[in-house]
N, C-alpha and C positions, 0 to 999 in steps of 0.2 A: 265554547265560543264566547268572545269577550262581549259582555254586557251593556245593553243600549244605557249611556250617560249621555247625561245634559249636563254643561254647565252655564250658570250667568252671577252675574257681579251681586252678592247680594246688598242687600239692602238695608240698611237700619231700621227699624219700626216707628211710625211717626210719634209714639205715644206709647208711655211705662204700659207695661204686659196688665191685663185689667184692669185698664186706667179708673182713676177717678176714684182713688180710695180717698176715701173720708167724704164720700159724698154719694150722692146717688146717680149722678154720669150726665150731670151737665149740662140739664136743659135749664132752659131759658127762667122756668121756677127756682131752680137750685140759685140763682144767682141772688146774692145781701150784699148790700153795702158793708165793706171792710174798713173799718176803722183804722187800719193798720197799713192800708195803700194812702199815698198820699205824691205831691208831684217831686218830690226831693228826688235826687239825685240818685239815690241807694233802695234799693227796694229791700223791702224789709221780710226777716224769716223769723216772725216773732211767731206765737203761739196765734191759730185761727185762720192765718194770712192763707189766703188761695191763690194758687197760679193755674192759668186753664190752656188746654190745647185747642186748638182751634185750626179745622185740615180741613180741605177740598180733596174728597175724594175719587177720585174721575172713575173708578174701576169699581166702585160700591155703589154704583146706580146714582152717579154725578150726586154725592151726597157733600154737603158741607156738614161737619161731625164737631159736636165740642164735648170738653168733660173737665174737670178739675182733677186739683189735685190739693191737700191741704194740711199744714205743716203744725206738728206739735211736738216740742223740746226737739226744734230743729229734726225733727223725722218727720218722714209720708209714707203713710202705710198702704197696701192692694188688698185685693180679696183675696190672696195668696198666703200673705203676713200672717207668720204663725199657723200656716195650715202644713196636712202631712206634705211629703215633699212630691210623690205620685208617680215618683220615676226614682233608677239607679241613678245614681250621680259619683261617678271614681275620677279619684284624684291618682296623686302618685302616692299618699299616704292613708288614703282611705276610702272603702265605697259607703257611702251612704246609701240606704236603703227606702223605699217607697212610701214604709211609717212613719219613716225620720220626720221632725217635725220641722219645719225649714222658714227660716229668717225672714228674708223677700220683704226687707225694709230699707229704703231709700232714706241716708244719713246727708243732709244738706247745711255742711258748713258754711257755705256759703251759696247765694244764688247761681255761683260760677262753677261752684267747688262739690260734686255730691259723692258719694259712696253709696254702692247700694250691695249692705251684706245679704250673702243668697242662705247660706248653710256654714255652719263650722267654721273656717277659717278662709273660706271661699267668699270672695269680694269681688268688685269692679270699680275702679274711678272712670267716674266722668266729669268733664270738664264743656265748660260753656260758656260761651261771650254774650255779653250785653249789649245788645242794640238797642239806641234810644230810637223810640217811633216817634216822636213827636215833630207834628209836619209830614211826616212821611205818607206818600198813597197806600192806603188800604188794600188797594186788588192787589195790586203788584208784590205785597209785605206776603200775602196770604196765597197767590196763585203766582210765584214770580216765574217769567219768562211767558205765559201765555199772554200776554199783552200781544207782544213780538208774533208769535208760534204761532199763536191762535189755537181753537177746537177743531177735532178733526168732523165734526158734523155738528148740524143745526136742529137737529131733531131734541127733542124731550130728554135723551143722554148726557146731553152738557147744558139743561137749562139752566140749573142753578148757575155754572159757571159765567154764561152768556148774561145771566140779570146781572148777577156781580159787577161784570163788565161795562154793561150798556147801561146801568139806573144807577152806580155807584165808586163809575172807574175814574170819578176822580177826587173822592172822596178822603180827607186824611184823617189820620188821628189825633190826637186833642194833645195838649200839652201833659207831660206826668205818664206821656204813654211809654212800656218798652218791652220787648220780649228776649228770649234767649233760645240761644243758634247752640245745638250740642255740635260740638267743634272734635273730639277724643273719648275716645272708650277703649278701656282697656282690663282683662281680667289678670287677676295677681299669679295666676294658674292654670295649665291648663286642665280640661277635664270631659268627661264623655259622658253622656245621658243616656240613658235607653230602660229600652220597655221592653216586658217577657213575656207582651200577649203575643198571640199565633199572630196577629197580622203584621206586626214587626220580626220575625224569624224570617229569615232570608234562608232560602229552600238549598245550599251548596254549603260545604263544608270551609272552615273558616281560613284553613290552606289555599282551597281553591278560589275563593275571595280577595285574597290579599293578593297569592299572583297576581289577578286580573289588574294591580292596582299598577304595575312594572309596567306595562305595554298602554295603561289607560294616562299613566304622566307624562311619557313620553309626546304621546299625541296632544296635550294640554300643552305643552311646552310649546308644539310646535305650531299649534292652528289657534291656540286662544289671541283675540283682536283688543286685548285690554293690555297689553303689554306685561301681564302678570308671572312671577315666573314659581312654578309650583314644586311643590318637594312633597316626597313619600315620604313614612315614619312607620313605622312597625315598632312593639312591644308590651311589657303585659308586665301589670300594674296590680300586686296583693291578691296573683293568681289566676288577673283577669287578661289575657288578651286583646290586644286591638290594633289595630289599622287604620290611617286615613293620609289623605294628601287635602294638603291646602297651600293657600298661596304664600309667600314670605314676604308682604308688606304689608297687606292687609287685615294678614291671618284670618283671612274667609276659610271655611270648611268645603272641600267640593262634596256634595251631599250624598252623591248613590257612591262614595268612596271612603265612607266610614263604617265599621262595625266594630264590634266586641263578641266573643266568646264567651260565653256563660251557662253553665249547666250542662257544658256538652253541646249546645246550641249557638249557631252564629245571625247576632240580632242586628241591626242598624241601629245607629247610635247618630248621634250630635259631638263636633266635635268643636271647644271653644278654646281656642292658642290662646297663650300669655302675649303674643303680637298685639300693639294699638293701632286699632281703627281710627286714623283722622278723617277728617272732611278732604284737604287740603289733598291727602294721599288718592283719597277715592277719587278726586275732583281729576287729577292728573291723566286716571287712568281712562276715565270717560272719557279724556280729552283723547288721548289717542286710539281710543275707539271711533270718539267722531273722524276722526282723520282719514279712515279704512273704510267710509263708508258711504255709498250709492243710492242707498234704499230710502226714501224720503220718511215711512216709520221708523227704522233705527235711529235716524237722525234727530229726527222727531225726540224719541224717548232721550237719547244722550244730553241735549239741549235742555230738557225738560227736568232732567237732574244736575245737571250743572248748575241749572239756576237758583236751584232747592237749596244744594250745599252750598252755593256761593250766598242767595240773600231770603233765606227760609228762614223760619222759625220753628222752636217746638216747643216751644211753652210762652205764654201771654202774661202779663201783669196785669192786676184787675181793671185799672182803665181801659187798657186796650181790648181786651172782652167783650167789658160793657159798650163800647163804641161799635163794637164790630157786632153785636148782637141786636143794638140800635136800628141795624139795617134793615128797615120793619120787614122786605121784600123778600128777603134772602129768608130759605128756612132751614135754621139749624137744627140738628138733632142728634143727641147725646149716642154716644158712639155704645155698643151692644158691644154686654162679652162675649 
């Protein structure tokens, strides 16, 4: 019997994977004045220099979250940096192994321009535009689109949003302010992750897995409402097998549609295409999603990312932090690994 899957558009993470390396995650104490920010045009990736995330998180118990991130010989290092790697990770030329000790350092040529090496010769560029905030409202920079939208209730779930709103919605940012919008990501390779505890072994043989993937694309093809259009791949890489379908613009993974072979056992895996994630691309397909839809939540959520990708941020320059941390009312709180 073909296997119950879900699928939805994933998502980018607002914030580097245990953010806030070179700091201790961003509260309001972590915060010093930087000598190195200043109101010039070009923000600077000199040694010490921080740049901080600053999110509303409606789904983590209406929490507004901040944390850093902080640059030295142009690198930003996680609590990851140089630790083992904790997982298989195969490429077409090599599996790295769980011991393996792995990179997971973010090379920042420029504040537009980053690399972030994982392992061996396994990379990612990202790419990211500059918005100047200066003058710019604050709610709208930090929660855009809910101005419009609105909260879907008034109860204690969306206070923080609501103070934001009602004690600070029309508040801007100071001169010398400006953040950066990740616009593109993209991996130089592709490659599969997985794990060889019991709770990741998928209980059916790795034949009868992969079928299932023939009859489960077809249906993606035919009912997914993002206009995405998906492709199967089967093959096996330095002995290893694997399987998965993902989409061809986005290079999303569909998730219960990916495994590997290993040991005799078929595991689920992660599967990352050498395809680039734009904004631009994602933005598209939201749009015609909203277009197919009735349900005032869908609509909701669609709108709600549109807005993100079109005028969102994911990383602050120190003025803008400090302005937005200013808001004596609002309480931020350093985001938990």
């Amino acid at each position: 019997m073909l296997k119950i899957k879900f699928v939805v558009l994933a998502m980018l993470p607002l914030m580097l994977s245990a953010c806030g390396g070179g700091g201790s995650g961003g509260s309001n104490d972590d915060k010093s004045t930087n000598t190195n920010e200043s109101t010039e045009t070009k923000d600077s990736i000199a040694d010490g220099t921080r740049y901080y995330f600053m999110d509303y998180n409606v789904d983590a118990e209406d929490e507004l979250n901040t944390a850093y991130f902080q640059i030295f010989n142009k690198k930003s290092t996680i609590a990851s940096s140089n630790q083992t790697l904790d997982e298989y990770l195969l490429t077409e030329k090599k599996l790295y192994f769980p011991t393996d000790k792995a990179v997971n350092t973010m090379n920042i040529n420029a504040m537009t321009d980053w690399r972030l090496d994982i392992i061996g010769d396994v990379k990612e560029d990202w790419k990211l535009q500059k918005v100047d905030l200066s003058g710019k409202n604050m709610f709208d920079t930090v929660l855009p689109g809910y101005r419009e939208i609105g909260f879907t209730v008034t109860d204690n779930s969306t206070a923080n949003g609501r103070i934001f709103l009602n004690t600070y919605g029309q508040n801007k940012f100071p001169q010398g302010s400006s953040c950066y919008r990740l616009i593109s990501k993209k991996s130089n390779q592709p490659t599969f992750a997985f794990n060889t505890d019991q709770e990741y072994e998928i209980n059916q043989s790795f034949e009868e897995f992969d079928a299932e993937n023939g009859p489960y694309l077809e249906y993606l093809n035919q009912t997914n409402q993002f206009g995405l259009s998906y492709k199967a791949v089967k093959g096996s890489w330095l002995n290893v097998p694997w399987t998965t379908i993902y989409d061809t613009t986005l290079g999303l993974q569909v998730g219960n549609a990916v495994a590997v072979q290993y040991g005799g056992k078929t595991y689920a895996a992660e599967y990352t295409s050498n395809i680039a994630w734009t904004a631009d691309q994602e933005s598209l397909h939201w749009n015609t999603f909203l277009k197919k839809q009735t349900d005032p939540e869908a609509i909701r959520v669609a709108k709600l990312r549109m807005a993100q990708l079109k005028s969102g941020c994911y990383v602050f320059n120190e003025t803008a932090a400090d302005a937005l941390v200013s808001l004596t009312s609002l309480n931020w709180k350093p985001y938990q690994d």
